[in-house]
C-alpha positions in Angstrom: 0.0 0.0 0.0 2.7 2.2 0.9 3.6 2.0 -3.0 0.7 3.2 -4.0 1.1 6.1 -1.9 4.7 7.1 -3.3 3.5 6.6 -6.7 0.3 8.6 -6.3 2.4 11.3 -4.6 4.7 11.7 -7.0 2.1 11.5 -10.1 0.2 14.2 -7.8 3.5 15.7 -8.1 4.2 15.9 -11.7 0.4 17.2 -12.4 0.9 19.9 -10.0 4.6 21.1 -11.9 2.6 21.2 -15.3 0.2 23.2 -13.5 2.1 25.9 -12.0 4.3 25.7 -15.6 1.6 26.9 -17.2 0.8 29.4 -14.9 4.2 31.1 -15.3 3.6 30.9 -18.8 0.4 32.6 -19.0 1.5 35.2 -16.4 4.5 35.9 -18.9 2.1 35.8 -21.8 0.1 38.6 -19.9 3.0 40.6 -18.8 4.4 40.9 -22.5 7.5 39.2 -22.0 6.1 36.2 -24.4 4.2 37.8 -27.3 3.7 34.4 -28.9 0.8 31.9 -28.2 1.6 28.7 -27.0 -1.2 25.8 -27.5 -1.2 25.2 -23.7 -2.2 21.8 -22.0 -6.3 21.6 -22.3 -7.2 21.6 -18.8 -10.3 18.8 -19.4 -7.5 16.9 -20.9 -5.8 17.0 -17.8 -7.9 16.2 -15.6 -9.2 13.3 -17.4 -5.5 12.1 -17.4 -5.4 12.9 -13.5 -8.9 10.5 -12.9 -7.3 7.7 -14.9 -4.7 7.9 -12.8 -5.9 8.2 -9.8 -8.5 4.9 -10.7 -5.3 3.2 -12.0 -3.3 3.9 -8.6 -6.8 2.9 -6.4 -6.5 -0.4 -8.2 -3.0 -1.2 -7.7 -3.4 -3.2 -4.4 -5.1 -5.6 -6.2 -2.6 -5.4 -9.0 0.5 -6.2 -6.7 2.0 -10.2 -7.7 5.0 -12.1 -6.7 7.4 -12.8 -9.5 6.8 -16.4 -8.7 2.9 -15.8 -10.1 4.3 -13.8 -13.1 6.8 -16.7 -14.1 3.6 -19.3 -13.5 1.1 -17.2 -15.5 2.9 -15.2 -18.0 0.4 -15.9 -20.7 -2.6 -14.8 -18.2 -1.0 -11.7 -17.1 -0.3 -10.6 -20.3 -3.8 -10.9 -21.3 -5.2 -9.0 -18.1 -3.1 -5.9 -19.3 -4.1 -6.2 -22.4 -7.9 -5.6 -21.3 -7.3 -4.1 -18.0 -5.5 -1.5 -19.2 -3.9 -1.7 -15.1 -0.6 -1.6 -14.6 1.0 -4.5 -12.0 3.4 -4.4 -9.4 5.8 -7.1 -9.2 7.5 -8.3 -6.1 10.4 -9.9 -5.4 11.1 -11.1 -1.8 7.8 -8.7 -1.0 9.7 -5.7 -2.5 8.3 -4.0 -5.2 11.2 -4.6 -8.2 9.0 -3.9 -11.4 6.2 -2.6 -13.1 4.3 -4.3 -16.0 2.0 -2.2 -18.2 0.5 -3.0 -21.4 2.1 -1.2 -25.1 -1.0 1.6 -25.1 -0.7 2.9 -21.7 3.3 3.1 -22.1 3.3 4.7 -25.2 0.9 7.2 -23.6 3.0 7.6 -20.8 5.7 8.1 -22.8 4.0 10.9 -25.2 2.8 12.4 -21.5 6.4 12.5 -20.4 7.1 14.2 -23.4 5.1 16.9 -23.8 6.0 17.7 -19.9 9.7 17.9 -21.0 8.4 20.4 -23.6 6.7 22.6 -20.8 9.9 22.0 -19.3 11.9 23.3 -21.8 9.7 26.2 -23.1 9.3 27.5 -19.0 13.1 27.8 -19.0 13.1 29.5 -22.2 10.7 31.9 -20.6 12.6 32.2 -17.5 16.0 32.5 -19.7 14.6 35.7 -21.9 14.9 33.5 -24.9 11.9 33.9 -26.6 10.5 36.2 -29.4 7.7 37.7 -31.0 5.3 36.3 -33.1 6.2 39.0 -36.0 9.6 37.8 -35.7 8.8 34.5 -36.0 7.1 35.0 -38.8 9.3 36.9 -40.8 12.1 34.2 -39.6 9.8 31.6 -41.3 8.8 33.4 -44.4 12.5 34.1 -45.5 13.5 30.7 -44.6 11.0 29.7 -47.0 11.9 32.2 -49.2 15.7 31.2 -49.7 14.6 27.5 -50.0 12.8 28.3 -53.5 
């Protein structure tokens, strides 16, 4: 249980960063020092991705197995992922050692993880001065386009 709790708290965690990310952003938006618009995180979006997770964490105590019933029933696991959708804890010795998800929830973890390094990247480019305006960005474009003719 106390797994569930660590990996709620830091999921809790990683929302909250996004969150105050694009806060700063907008605020810089506002005050003029990013003139561009950013397509920012849809907040329904969000939350939607919070609720799974927070159904997926709930669920994890029933999702915790021994490596000895994962080497028994490889075949049954795998198809319990498959339509669960539920990720499961693996124990060895009754420590937690691994995490078994199915391909669609990594690869949407994966793109998740992503696009927070983005909001990473583009709040220290805020913070850093190192952004532009949009007619700038513009007229960078259209003679980049232009010399490529």
């Amino acid at each position: 249980m106390e797994i569930v709790r660590r990996e709620a708290a830091k999921v809790e965690a990683v929302r909250m960063e996004a969150v105050h990310m694009e806060a700063a952003r907008m605020e810089a938006v506002q005050m003029g020092v990013v003139q561009t618009k950013v397509v920012p995180i849809k907040a329904v979006r969000m939350e939607m991705v919070h609720m799974e997770m927070e159904r997926d964490f709930s669920m994890h105590s029933k999702q915790i197995k021994p490596i000895s019933y994962l080497k028994a029933h490889a075949a049954k696991v795998l198809v319990h992922l498959e339509k669960s959708r539920v990720p499961i804890i693996i124990t060895q010795n009754g420590e937690a050692k691994a995490v078994l998800q199915d391909m669609d929830s990594y690869h949407k973890t994966q793109e998740t993880l992503a696009l927070l390094k983005l909001l990473a990247l583009g709040q220290k480019q805020v913070e850093a001065k190192e952004v532009i305006s949009l007619e700038e960005a513009v007229r960078h474009l259209k003679a980049k386009r232009n010399t490529s003719k």
